[in-house]
C-alpha positions, 0 to 999 in steps of 0.5 A: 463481532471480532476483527479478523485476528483480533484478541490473537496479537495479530492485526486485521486486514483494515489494520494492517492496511493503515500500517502499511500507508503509515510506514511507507508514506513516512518512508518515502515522504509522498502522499500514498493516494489509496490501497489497490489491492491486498492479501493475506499470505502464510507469514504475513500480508501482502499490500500494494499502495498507490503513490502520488510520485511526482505532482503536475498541472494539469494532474491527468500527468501526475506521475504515481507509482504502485508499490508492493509492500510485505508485513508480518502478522502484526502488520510490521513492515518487513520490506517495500519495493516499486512495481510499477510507474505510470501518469494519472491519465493511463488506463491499464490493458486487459 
């Protein structure tokens, strides 16, 4: 079976979600902690990237920041922006 855009000079959506960690860990320079969420647009993809921002003892108080990042159909970076910071320990409301 093949990979969601393979054979069509686009990358699939595993690829382009290792891109995106990729190109913003080396951009930031912080350890990107895992891929909350993405999806596929009419020009490209839409990946939003938890970030460790700021390490702390204990690391419940770790600061990390969600990053919403947009790249086209070959899983290039087009542009990447902060959404959001919060501590490890913090649970979203409903």
């Amino acid at each position: 079976m093949a990979r969601s855009g393979a054979g069509n000079g686009k990358a699939g959506s595993v690829e382009v979600a290792r891109r995106a960690v990729r190109q913003v860990a080396a951009l930031t320079g912080r350890p990107v902690e895992g891929v909350l969420g993405m999806r596929r647009g009419e020009d490209g993809w839409e990946v939003t990237l938890e970030l460790l921002e700021l390490r702390r003892v204990p690391e419940t108080t770790d600061v990390l920041a969600a990053y919403e990042v947009s790249l086209d159909d070959h899983g290039e970076l087009r542009e990447y922006r902060r959404v959001r910071r919060y501590a490890r320990s913090q649970t979203e409301e409903a």
